[in-house]
C-alpha positions as CSV (number, residue, x, y, z in Angstrom):
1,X,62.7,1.3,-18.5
2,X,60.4,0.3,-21.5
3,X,57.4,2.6,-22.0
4,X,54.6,0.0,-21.9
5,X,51.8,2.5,-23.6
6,X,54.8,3.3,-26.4
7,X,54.9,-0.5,-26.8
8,X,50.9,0.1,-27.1
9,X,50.6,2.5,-29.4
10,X,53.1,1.4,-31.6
11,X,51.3,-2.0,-31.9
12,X,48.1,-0.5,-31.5
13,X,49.0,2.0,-35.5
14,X,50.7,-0.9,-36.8
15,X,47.6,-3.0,-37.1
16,X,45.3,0.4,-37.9
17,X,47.4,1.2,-41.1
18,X,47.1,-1.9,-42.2
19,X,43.1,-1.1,-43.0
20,X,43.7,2.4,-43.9
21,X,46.3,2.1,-46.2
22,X,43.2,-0.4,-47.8
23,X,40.6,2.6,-47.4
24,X,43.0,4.7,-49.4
25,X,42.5,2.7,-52.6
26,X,39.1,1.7,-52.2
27,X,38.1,5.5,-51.9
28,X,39.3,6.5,-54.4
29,X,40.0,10.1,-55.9
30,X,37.5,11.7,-53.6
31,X,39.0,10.4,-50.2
32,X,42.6,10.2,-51.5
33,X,44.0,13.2,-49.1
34,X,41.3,11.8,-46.1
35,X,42.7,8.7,-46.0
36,X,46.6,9.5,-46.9
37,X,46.4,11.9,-44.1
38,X,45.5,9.1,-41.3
39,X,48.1,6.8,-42.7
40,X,50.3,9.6,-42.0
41,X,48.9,10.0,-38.5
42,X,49.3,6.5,-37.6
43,X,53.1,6.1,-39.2
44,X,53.7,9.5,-36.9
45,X,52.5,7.4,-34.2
46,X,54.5,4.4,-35.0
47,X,57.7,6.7,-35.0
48,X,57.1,8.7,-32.0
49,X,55.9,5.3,-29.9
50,X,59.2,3.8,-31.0
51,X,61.2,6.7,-29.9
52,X,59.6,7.0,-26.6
53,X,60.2,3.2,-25.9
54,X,63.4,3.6,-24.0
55,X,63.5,7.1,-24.7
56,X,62.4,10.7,-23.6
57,X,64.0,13.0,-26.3
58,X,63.6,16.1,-27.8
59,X,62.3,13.8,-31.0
60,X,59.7,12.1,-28.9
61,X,58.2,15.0,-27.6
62,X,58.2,17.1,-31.1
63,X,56.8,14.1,-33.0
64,X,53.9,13.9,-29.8
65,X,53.4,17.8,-30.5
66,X,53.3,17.2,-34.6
67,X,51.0,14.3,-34.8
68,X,47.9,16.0,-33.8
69,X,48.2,17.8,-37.1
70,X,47.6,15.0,-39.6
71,X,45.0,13.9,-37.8
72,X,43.4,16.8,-37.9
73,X,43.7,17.4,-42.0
74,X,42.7,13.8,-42.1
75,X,39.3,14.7,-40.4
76,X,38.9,17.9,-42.8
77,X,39.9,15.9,-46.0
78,X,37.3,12.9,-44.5
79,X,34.7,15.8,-44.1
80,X,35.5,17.5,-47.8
81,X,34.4,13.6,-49.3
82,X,31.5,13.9,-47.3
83,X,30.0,17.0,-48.7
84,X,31.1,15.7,-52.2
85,X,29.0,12.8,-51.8
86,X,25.6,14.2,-49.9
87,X,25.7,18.9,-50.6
88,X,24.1,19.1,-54.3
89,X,24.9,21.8,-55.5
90,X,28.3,22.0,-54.1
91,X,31.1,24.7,-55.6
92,X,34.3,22.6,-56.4
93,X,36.3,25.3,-56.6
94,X,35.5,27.0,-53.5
95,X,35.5,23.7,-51.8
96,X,39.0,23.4,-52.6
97,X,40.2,26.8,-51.9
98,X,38.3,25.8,-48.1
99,X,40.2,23.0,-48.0
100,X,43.6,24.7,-49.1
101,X,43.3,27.7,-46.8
102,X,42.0,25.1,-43.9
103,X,45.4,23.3,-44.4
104,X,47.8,26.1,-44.2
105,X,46.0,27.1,-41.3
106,X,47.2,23.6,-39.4
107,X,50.1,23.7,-40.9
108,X,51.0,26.7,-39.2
109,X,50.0,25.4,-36.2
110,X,51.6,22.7,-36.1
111,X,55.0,24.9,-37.3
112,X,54.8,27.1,-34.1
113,X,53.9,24.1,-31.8
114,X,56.8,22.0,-33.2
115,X,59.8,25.2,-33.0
116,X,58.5,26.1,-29.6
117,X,58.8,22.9,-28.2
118,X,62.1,22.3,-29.4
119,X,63.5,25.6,-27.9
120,X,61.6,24.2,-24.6
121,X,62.8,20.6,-24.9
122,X,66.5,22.0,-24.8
123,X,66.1,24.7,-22.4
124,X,67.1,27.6,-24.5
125,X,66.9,31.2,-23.7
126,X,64.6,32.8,-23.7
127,X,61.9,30.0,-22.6
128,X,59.3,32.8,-22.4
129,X,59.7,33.2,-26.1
130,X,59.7,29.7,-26.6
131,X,56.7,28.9,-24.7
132,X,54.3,32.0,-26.1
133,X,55.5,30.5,-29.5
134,X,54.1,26.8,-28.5
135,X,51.4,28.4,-27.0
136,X,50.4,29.9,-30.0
137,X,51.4,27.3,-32.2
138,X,48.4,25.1,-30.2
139,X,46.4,27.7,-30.0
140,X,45.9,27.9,-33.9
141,X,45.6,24.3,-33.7
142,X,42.5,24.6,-30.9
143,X,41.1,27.2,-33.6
144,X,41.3,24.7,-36.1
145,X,39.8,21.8,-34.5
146,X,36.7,25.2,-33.8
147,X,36.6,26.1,-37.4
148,X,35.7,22.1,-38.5
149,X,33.3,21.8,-35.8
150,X,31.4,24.7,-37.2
151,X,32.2,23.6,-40.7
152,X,30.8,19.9,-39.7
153,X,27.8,21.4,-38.2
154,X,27.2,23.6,-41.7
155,X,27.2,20.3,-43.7
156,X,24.5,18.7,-41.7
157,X,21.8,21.5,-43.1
158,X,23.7,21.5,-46.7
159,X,20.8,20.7,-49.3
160,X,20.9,17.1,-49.7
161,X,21.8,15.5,-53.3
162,X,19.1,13.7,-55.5
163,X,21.1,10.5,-55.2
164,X,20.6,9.0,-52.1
165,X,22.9,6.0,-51.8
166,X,25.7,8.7,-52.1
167,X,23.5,11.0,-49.8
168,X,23.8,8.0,-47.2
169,X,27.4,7.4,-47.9
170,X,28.2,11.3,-47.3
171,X,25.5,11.2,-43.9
172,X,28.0,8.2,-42.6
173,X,30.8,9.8,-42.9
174,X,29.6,13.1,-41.4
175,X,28.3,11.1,-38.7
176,X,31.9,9.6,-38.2
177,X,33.7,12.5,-38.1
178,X,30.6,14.5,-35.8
179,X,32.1,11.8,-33.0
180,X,35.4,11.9,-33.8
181,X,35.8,15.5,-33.5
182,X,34.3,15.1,-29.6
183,X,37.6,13.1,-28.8
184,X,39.8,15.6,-31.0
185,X,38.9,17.8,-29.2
186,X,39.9,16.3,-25.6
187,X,43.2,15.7,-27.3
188,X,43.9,19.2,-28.6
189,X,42.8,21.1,-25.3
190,X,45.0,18.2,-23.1
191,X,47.8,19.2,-25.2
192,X,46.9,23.0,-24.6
193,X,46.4,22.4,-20.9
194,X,49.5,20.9,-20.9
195,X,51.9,23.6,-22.8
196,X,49.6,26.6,-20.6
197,X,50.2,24.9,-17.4
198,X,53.9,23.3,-18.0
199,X,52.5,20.7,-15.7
200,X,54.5,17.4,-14.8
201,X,52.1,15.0,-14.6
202,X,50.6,16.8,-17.9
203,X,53.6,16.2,-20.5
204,X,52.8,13.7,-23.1
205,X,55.5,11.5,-23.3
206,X,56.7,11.5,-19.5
207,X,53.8,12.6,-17.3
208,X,50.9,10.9,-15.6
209,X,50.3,7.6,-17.0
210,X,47.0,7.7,-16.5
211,X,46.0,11.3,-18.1
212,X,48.4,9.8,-21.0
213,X,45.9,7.3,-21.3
214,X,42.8,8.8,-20.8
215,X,43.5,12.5,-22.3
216,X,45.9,11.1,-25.3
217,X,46.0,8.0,-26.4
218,X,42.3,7.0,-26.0
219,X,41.1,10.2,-27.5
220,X,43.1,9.7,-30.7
221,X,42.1,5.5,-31.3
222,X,38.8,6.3,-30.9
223,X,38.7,9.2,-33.5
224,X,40.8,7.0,-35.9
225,X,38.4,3.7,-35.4
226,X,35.3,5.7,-36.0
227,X,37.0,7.4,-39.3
228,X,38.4,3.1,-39.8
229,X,34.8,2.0,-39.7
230,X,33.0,4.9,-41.6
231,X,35.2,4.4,-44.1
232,X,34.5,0.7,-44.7
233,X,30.7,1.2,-44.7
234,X,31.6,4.1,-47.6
235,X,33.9,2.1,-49.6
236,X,31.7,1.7,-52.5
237,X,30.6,5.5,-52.4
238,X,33.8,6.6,-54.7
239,X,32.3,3.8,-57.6
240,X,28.8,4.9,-57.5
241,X,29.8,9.3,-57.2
242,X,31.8,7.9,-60.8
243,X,29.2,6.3,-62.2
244,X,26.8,8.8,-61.6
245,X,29.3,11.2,-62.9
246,X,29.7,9.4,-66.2
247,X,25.9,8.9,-66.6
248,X,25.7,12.9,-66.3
249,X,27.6,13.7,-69.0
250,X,25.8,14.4,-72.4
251,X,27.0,11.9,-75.4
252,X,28.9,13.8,-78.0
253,X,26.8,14.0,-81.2
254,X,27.9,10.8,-83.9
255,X,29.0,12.5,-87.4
256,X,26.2,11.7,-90.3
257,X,26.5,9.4,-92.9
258,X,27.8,10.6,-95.9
């Protein structure tokens, strides 16, 4: 029988990747791995909403488990244009090796979650094993979605830049991903509750429609519309950071006349 919220969601990131992929180029350098990260979470979406159409698999229920993942780097990378636009000073390099070390912290995760539900999925021995694997696997993933609240938080009481149009810009976007992370959260501890308890009515591709709704797919839209509609309030943020940038920079001395 056709999945009517698969039909949903699958219409639902069709028409949201359609602004992203536009947010992508109008950001710029700064938000290129923001903004590439949600168009990767709403593709994952497409694909797993079109498996789950006619169709309860193993594929439907890793691809449920994985896409909590971009989403997630997609909020940090959102966050790391943020601070680039309103923290002055703000250490580059350490920034990235933040982001870098953030990342490999989802993407294990994301790795346990994904091997552990397979194992589960097709019943293999021993499920304990399996299920302390996927266990952990979201655990990490809970611990991640802890460590960008607290970094969020940090970046509110950052020293503010001297310019403030990209002060603004960065204040938006904080703001954006502030609510977001609310609904990220309801997402990442449903999918917790769910692997913990092994609860029927909890599994997010054949359970209870209505947690489905209300713990799953509603969570995830709303952190991707407010991220959607941030980003086209900020769109001009990437232009003025590379103005200002430019402007900065000393002109090289002109060789005398000879």
């Amino acid at each position: 029988m056709t999945n009517s919220l698969s039909v949903a969601t699958c219409a639902i990131y069709a028409v949201l990747a359609i602004p992203v992929l536009y947010l992508l180029f109008r950001h710029g350098r700064y938000g290129l791995l923001g903004w590439l990260f949600l168009f990767f979470f709403c593709t994952i979406r497409i694909i797993g909403g079109a498996l789950s159409v006619n169709d309860t698999s193993v594929a439907a229920n890793i691809i449920s488990s994985v896409g909590l993942s971009p989403l997630l780097l997609a909020t940090a990378s959102i966050l790391h244009e943020a601070r680039h636009y309103r923290i002055q000073p703000l250490d580059k390099k350490m920034e990235w090796v933040s982001v870098l070390a953030y990342h490999m912290l989802v993407v294990a995760g994301v790795a346990l979650t994904a091997a552990g539900s397979v194992k589960l999925q097709e019943h293999k021995q021993p499920l304990d094993k399996a299920e302390n694997i996927a266990k952990a696997g979201i655990s990490i993933l809970a611990v991640a979605w802890g460590v960008l609240v607290g970094w969020t938080g940090f970046s509110f009481i950052a020293p503010r830049g001297r310019n403030s149009s990209l002060a603004r810009a960065g204040n938006v976007l904080l703001m954006a991903i502030a609510f977001s992370l609310v609904f990220i959260g309801i997402r990442v501890f449903y999918s917790l509750a769910a692997l913990c308890t092994q609860r029927v009515s909890l599994n997010p591709v054949t359970g209870s429609l209505a947690i489905r709704v209300v713990l799953g797919f509603l969570p995830e839209v709303i952190a991707t519309l407010a991220c959607i509609f941030a980003g086209f309030r900020t769109q001009g943020a990437a232009l003025l950071a590379h103005v200002e940038k430019v402007a900065s920079v000393p002109p090289k001395p002109s060789k005398p006349w000879i």
